[in-house]
N, C-alpha and C positions, 0 to 999 in steps of 0.2 A: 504493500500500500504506500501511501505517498505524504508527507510533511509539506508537500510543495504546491502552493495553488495556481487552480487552471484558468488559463485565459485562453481566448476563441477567437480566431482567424472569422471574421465575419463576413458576408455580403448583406450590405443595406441595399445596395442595388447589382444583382447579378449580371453575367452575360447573357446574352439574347437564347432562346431554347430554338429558333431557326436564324440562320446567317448564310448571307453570300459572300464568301471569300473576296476580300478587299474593300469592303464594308469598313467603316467608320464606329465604334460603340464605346460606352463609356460604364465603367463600373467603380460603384461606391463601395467604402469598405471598410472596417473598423479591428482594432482588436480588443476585447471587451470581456468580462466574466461574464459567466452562463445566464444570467438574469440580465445584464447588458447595463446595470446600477453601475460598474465599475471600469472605466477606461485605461486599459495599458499606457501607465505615465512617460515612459521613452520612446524615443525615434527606436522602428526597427528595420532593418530591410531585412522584404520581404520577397523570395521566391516563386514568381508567377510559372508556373510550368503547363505548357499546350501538350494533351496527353492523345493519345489515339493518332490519325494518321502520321506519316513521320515525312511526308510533300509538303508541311505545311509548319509556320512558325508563326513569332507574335513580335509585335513593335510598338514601344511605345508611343505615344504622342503628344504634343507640346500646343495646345489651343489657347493662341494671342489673341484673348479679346477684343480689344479695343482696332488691332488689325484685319481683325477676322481671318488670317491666317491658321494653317497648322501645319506644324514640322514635325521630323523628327528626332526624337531624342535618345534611343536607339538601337543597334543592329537589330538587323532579324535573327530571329534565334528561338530555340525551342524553349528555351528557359531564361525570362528577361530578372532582373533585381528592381523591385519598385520598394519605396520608403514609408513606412507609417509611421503619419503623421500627426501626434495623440492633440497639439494644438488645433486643429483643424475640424474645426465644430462642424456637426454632421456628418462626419465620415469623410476619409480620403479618395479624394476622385482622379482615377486613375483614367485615362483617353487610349483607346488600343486600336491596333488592326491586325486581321490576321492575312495573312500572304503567302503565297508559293514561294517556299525554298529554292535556290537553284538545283540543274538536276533536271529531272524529269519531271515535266510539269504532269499535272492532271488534267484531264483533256474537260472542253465544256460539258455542262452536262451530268459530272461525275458527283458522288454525293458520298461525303462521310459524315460519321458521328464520333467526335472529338470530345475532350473534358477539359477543362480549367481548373487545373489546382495552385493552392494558394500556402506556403509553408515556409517556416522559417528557414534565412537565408545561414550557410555552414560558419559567414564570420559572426553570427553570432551565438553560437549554439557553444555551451560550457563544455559538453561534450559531443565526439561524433555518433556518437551511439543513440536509437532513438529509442521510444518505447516498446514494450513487446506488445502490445494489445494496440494501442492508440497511433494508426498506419501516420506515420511521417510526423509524430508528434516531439519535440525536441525544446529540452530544457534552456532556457535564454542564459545570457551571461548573467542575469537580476537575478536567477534561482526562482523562475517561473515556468511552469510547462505550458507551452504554448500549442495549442490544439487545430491543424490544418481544417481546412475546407475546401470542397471541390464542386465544380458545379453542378446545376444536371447535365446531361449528354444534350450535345448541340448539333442540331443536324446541320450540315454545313453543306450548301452545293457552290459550284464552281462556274458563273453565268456571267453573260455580257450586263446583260441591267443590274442595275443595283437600284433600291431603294435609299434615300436621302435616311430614313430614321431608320432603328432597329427597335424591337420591341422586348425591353428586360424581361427574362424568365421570372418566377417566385419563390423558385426554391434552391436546396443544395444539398451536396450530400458530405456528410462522415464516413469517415474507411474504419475498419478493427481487423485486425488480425486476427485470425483462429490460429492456423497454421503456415509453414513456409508455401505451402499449395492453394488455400483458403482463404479467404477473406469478407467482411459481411457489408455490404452497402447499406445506409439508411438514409433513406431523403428527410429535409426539414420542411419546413418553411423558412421564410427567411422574413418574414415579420412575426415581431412577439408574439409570441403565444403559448402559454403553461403545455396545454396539451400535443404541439404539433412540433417540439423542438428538441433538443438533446443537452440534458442537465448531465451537472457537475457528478450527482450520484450515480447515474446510469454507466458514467465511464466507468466508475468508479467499481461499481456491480462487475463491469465487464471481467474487469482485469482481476476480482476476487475470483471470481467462475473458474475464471483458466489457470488460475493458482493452486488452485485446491480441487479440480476435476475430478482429480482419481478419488477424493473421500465424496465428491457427490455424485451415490447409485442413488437414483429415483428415477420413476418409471414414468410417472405422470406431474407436471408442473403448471400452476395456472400462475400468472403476472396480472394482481390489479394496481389499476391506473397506469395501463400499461405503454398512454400515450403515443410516440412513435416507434415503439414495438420494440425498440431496441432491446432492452436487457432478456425480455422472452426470448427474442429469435435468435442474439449469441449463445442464449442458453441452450436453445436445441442444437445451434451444430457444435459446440464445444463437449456439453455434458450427453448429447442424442437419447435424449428418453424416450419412449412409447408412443407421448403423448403433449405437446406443450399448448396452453389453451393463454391468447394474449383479449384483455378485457378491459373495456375502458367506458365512457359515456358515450353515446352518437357520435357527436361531433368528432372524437377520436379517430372511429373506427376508418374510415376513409384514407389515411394517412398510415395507418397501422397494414390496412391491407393492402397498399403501393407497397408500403417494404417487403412484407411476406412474397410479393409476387416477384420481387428482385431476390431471392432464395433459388439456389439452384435445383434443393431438396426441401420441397414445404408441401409436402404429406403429412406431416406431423403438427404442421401450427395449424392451429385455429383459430380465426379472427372474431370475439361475441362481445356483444353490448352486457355490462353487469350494473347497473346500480347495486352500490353498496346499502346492505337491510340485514336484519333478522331471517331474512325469507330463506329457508336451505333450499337450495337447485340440485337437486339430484346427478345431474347430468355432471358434476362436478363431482362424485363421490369416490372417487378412484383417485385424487388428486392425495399426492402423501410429499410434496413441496409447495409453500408459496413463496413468490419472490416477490419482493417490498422495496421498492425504491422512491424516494423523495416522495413520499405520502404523509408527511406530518405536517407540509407548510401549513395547512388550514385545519388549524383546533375544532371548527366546527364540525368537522368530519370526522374526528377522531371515534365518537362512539361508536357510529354505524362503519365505521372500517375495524374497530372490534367485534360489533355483531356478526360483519360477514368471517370474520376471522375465527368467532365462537364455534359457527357447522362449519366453514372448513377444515378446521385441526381437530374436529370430532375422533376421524381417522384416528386412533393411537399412534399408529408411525410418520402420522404426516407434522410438518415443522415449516415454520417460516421463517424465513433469512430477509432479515434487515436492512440495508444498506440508509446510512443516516448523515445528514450535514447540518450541521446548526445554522439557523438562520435567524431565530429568536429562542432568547434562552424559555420562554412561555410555550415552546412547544414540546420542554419535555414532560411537560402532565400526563401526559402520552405513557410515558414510561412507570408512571405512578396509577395510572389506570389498568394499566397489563397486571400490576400486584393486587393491586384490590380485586382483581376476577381471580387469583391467585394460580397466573398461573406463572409458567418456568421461563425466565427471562436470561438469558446469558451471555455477557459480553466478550465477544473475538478479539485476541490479538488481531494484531499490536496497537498499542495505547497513543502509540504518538505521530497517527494519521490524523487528517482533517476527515478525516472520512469513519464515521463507526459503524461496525457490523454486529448484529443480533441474535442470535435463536429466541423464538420464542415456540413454545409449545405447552401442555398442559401437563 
């Protein structure tokens, strides 16, 4: 686990989700904690890399207002260095284009699907090494991990016309590693939003998963407030249970089930609407893991995320795991409510993460 707090490579305004090569487009962009309350207070450079065809690079660009000019600033290259810039209120606005490499060009006509990824740059990384779970994520010279983004996939064709404007995508995606062969896509959103984005505990969830795999056999796994599905669906290809069931409100599921579909092997998740009750759902009774991540922000929910927790851990074998960040010292009532139902609360090494982990069971 980690002492060390994460900060997010963000898109306030993404690339375009369709592009004509030698198009014109412009993206915002920030680096911020996972609630987006806290702005990375240094300059960083930052790492723009064009990923997928390899005919094709990126250039920056230099737009002279007042002349209405634009240059460029520079080479074509598959991997330019751009600077973030934490004075620069609303987000750093970067001007790009992407263009044929020399070489062989691609004829009219032709159409790929590229990605844009965004990570820190190697002068500034304490070390070369990055993380095992969190794909190209690399601790800053401040002793902050800073967490990439990439975009959606851009369909890109190769044509005489060009369109004057491009129209920004809305979303992005996070990369994790499973394995040296493996890895798990999740899209966000890229405006605020509790349920449709990827918090500090969820990574955090991840990389306990894959630490401790071989002590977690469980057959069947349900995740509430399972939002963009993330910590469910490394759980099913890391730990491969039976069964993984990812549960959230309406509004969730939509987004929960774009990620599943980006799974190479998703026979096993299943995407359900749960409002949190007293109500036992049978069709959940085979379930002997819950996964619990960043569900304490709102006290009001605390009870009825005990109730549903009452018939779930009915199960004698079944147990839920925790994953916790303090946000308000008032949300640990929480932890004072689990005793009073009396039931088995257990706190996980190691003690000197920002991040705590739980057992609770009966």
């Amino acid at each position: 686990m980690t002492e060390i707090p994460l900060y997010y490579v963000r898109f306030l305004k993404p690339p375009p989700d369709e592009y004509v090569v030698g198009q014109h487009f412009t993206i915002v962009w920030a680096v911020e904690s996972d609630l987006g309350d806290r702005a990375y207070w240094e300059s960083l450079p930052i790492i723009c890399s064009l990923q997928g065809c390899p005919q094709l690079g990126l250039r920056v660009l230099d737009v002279k207002k007042k002349k209405q000019t634009i240059t460029t600033t520079s080479p074509l290259s598959r991997d330019i260095t751009v600077t973030y810039d934490p004075f620069q209120g609303g987000g750093t606005v970067t001007r790009l284009v992407i263009e044929q490499l020399p070489g062989k060009p691609l004829p009219l006509g032709a159409k790929e699907n590229i990605q844009f990824g965004m990570f820190l740059a190697p002068s500034a990384r304490s070390s070369a090494s990055g993380h095992s779970v969190w794909q190209n994520a690399y601790i800053s010279s401040s002793s902050i991990w800073v967490i990439p983004t990439w975009s959606a996939p851009i369909h890109t064709t190769v044509a005489k016309q060009r369109h004057l404007n491009t129209l920004s995508g809305d979303q992005a995606e996070r990369i994790l590693r499973v394995n040296e062969k493996r890895i798990v896509r999740i899209r966000e959103d890229t405006v605020q939003s509790i349920a449709r984005h990827v918090w500090d505990c969820g990574l955090s969830m991840c990389q306990f998963l894959k630490e401790h795999k071989n002590e977690l056999n469980y057959k069947a796994l349900i995740e509430l407030g399972s939002g963009t599905g993330l910590v469910g669906i490394y759980a099913a290809e890391v730990l491969r249970p039976h069964k993984v069931y990812l549960t959230d409100l309406a509004d969730a599921l939509g987004i929960m089930q774009q990620n599943v579909d980006l799974m190479k092997t998703k026979d096993i998740v299943s995407v359900r609407e749960l409002p949190w009750g007293g109500v036992r759902q049978e069709e959940y009774r085979d379930v002997d893991l819950v996964l619990l991540t960043d569900v304490l922000y709102n006290q009001s929910s605390h009870d009825v995320l005990l109730d549903t927790l009452d018939w779930l851990l009915d199960n004698k074998n079944s147990r839920a795991l925790l994953s916790y960040k303090e946000r308000s010292p008032e949300e640990r009532v929480f932890f004072e409510k689990v005793k009073q139902r009396q039931w088995v609360i257990e706190r996980i090494m190691p003690t000197d993460s920002i991040f705590e982990f739980y057992w609770l069971y009966k």
